[in-house]
C-alpha positions in Angstrom: -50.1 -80.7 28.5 -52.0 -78.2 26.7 -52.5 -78.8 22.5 -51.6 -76.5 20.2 -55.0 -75.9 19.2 -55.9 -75.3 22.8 -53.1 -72.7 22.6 -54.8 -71.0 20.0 -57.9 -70.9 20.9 -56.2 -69.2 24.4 -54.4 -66.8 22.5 -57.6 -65.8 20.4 -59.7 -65.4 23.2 -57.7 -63.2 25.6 -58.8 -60.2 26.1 -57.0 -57.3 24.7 -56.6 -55.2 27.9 -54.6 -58.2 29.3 -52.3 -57.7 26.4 -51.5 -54.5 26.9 -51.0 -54.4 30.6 -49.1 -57.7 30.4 -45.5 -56.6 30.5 -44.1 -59.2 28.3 -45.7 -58.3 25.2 -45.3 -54.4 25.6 -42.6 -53.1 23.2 -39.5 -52.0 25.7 -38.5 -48.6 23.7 -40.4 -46.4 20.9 -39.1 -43.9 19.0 -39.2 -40.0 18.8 -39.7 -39.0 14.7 -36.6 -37.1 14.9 -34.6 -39.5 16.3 -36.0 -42.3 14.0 -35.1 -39.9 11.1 -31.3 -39.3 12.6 -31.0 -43.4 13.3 -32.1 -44.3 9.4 -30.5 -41.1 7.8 -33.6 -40.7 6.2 -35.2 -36.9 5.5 -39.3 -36.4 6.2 -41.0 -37.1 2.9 -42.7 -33.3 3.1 -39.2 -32.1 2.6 -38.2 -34.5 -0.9 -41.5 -33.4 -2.2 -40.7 -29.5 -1.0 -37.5 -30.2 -2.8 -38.8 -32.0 -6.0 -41.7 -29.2 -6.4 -39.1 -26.4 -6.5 -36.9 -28.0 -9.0 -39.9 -28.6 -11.0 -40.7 -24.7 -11.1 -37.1 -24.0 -11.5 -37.8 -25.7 -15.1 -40.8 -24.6 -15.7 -40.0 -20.8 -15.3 -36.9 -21.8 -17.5 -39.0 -23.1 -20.4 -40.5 -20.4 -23.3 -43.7 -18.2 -22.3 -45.7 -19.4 -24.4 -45.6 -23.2 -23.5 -48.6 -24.7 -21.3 -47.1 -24.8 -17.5 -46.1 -20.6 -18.1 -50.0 -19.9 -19.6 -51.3 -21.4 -17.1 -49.9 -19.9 -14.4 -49.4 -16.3 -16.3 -53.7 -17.1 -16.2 -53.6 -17.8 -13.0 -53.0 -14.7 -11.8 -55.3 -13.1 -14.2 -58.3 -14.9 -13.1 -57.2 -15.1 -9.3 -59.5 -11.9 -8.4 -62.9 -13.7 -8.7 -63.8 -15.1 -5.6 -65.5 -18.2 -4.9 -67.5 -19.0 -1.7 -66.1 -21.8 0.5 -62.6 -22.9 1.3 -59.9 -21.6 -1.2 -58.5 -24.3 -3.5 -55.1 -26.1 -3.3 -53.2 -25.0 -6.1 -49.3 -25.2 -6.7 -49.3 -21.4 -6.5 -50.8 -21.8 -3.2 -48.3 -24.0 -2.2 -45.7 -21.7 -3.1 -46.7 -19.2 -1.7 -47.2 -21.1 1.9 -43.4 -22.2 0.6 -42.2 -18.5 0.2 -44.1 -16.9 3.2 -42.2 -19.9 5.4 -39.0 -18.3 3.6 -38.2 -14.8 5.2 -35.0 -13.4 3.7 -34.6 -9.5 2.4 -32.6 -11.3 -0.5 -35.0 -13.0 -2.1 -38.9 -12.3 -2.9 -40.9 -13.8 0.0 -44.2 -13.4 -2.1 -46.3 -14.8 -5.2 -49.3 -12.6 -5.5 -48.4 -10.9 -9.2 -47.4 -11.2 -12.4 -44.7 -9.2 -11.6 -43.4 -11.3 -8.8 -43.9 -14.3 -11.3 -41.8 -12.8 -13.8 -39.0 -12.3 -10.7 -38.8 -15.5 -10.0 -38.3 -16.3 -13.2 -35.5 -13.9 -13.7 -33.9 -16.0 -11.1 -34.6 -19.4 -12.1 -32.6 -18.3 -15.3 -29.3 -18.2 -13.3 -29.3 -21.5 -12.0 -27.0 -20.7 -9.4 -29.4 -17.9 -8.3 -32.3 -20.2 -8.4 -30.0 -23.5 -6.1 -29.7 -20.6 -3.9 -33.3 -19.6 -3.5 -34.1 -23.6 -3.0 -31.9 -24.3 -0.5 -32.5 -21.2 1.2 -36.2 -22.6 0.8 -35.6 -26.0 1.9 -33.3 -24.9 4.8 -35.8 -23.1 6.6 -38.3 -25.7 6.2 -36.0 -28.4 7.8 -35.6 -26.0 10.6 -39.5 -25.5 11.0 -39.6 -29.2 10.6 -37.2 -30.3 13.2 -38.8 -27.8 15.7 -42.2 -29.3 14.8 -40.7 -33.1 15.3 -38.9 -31.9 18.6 -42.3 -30.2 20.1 -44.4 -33.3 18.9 -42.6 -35.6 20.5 -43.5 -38.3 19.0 
């Protein structure tokens, strides 16, 4: 009869390959993401955030010009023609824009390069029903790219 501190000492000291090609301790089934997703009802965290950063411009571009969020992005745009060498910064226009340009619909703008289209999306975000479509429309086609992404990953 082997001692449990035999045991261990076994069980320390076998090798790892044996492990894995040892059928009784390999996992029977694993789990594609999609699938995983479906089975917990759960969404892919890039979408809530995708989801939480629109709402959070929708209130920004509501707010008054002249408060901190607006200036800085009104600046943004201002400064954006100086170029700096290396790789471009991530900003949260940047992201938007990557948002956006994911986003093809005649309907809506499918660009942030202006001022001007800055001062469209605001006109939408102050209809609130304008601006819920715009995000969904938004967050629709980025579950679609997701779920193609998920399928062809296969993991």
């Amino acid at each position: 009869m082997v001692s449990d501190k035999a045991r261990r000492t076994q069980i320390k000291h076998f090798p790892p390959q044996a492990i894995k090609n040892n059928p009784q301790y390999q996992i029977s089934h694993s789990y594609q993401n999609n699938a995983l997703y479906q089975k917990t009802g759960e969404t892919p965290i890039s979408l809530t955030i995708l989801e939480a950063r629109w709402r959070l411009f929708g209130h920004i571009l509501r707010q008054a010009i002249n408060t901190p969020p607006n200036v800085a992005m009104t600046k943004f745009f201002k400064t954006e023609g100086s170029k700096q060498r290396g790789r471009p910064k991530t900003s949260i226009v940047t992201t938007l824009r990557q948002d956006l340009k994911s986003h093809n619909n005649d309907h809506w703008p499918t660009k942030l390069h202006s001022t001007k289209d800055l001062d469209h999306l605001c006109d939408i975000a102050q209809n609130r029903s304008d601006w819920k479509h715009l995000t969904t429309a938004i967050y629709r086609s980025a579950q679609a790219e997701t779920s193609v992404d998920i399928a062809a990953d296969g993991h």
